[in-house]
Residue frames as qw, qx, qy, qz and C-alpha x, y, z in Angstrom:
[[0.755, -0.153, 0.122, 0.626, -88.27, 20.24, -15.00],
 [0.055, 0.966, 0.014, -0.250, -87.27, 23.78, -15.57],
 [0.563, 0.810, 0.009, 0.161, -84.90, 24.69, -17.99],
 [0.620, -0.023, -0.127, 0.774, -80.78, 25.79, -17.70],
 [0.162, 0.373, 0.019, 0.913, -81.47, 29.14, -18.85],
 [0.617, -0.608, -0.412, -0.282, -84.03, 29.30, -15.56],
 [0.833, -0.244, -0.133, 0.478, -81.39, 27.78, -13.52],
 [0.500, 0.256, 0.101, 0.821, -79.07, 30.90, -15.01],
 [0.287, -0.706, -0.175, -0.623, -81.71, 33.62, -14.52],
 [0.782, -0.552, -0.289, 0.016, -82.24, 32.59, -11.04],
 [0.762, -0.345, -0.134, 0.531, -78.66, 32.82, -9.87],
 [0.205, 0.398, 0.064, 0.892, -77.96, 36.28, -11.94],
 [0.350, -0.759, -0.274, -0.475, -81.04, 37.49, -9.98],
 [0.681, -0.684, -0.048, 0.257, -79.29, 36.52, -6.47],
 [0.638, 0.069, -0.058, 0.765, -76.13, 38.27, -7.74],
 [0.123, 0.471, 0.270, 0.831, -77.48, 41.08, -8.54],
 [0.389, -0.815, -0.212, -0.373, -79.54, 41.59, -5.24],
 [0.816, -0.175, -0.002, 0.551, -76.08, 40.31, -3.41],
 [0.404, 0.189, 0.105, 0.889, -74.16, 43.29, -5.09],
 [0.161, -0.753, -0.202, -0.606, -77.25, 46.02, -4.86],
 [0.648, -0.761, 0.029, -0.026, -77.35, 45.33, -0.63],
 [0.653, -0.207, 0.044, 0.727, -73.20, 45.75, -0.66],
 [0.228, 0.428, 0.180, 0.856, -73.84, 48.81, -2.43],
 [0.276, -0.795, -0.138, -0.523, -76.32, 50.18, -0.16],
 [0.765, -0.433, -0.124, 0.461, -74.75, 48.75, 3.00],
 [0.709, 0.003, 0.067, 0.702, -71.88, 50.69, 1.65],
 [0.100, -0.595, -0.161, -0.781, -74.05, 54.09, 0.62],
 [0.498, -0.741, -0.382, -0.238, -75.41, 53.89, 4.37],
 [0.797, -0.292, -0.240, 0.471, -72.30, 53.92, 5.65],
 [0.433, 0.294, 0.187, 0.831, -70.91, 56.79, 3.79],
 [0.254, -0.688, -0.339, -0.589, -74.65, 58.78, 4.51],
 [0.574, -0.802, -0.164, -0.016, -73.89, 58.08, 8.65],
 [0.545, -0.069, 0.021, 0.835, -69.99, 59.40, 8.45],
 [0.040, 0.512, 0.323, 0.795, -71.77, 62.29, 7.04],
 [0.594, -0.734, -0.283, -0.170, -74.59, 62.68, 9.79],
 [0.796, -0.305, -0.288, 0.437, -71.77, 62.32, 12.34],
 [0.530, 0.112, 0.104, 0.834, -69.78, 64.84, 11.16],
 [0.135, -0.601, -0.128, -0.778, -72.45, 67.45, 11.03],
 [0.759, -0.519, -0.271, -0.285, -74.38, 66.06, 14.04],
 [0.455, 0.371, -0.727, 0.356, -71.57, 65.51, 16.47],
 [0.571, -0.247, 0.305, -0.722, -74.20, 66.00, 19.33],
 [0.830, 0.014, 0.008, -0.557, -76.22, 63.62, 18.25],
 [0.702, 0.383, -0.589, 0.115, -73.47, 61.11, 17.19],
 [0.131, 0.209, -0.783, 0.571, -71.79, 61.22, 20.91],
 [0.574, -0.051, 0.446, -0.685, -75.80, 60.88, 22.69],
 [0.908, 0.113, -0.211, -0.343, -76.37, 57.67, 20.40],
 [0.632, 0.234, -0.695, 0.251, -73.24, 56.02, 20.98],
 [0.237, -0.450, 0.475, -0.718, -73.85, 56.90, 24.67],
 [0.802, 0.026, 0.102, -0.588, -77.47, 55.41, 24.38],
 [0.888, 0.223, -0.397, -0.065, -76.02, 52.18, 22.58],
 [0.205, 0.495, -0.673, 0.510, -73.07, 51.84, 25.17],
 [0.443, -0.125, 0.635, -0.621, -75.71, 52.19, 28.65],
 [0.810, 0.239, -0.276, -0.459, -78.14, 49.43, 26.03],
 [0.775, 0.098, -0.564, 0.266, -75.37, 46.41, 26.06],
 [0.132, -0.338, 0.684, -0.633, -74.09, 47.39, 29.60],
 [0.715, -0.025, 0.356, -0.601, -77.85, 46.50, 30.73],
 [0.896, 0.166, -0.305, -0.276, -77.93, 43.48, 28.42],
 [0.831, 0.327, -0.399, 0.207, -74.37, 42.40, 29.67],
 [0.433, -0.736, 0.224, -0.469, -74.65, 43.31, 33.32],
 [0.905, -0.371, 0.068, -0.200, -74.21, 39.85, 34.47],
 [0.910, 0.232, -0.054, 0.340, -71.62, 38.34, 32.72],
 [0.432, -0.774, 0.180, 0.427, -69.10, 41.44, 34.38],
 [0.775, 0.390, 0.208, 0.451, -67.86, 42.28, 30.91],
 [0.333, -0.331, 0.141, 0.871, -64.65, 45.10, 30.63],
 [0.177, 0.800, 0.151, -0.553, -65.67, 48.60, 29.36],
 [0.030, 0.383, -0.748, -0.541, -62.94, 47.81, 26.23],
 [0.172, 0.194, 0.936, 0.238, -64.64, 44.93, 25.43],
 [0.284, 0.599, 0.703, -0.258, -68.05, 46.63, 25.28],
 [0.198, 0.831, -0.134, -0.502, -66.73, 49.30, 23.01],
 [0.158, -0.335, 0.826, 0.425, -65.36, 46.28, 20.83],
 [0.249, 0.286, 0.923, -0.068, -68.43, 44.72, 20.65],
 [0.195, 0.717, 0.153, -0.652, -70.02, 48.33, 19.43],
 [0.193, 0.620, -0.466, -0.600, -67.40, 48.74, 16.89],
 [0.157, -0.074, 0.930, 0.325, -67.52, 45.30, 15.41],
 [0.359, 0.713, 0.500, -0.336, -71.75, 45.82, 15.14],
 [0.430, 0.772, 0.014, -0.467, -71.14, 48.63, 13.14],
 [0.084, -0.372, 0.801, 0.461, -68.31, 46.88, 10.74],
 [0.308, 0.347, 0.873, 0.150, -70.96, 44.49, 9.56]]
């Protein structure tokens, strides 16, 4: 039988790795706005690359060009 203050430890430990990956999530975000901005090349030939990617995946299903550029942006939101 393990202890409360186990029980306590434990769950601080999942906060705390909970909050560190929102923080980096949030520093990666901040680090590819950045990239973009210098890189604008490179920024417009990836989103290209990701764009013709789901087309092929979602060839069949006859999906609108909007919608595949919703389905981009919502990826990156997570």
């Amino acid at each position: 039988m393990t202890s409360f203050s186990d029980r306590e430890k434990g769950e601080e430990l999942v906060h705390f790795r909970k909050e560190d990956e929102r923080l980096l999530r949030k520093l990666l975000e901040k680090v590819k706005a950045q990239a973009d901005k210098v890189d604008t090349k490179e920024a417009e030939d990836h989103a290209e690359s990701e764009l013709a990617k789901l087309k092929d995946i979602l060839e069949k299903y006859k999906v609108a060009e909007k919608d595949l550029k919703a389905l981009i942006d919502w990826k990156h939101e997570a």
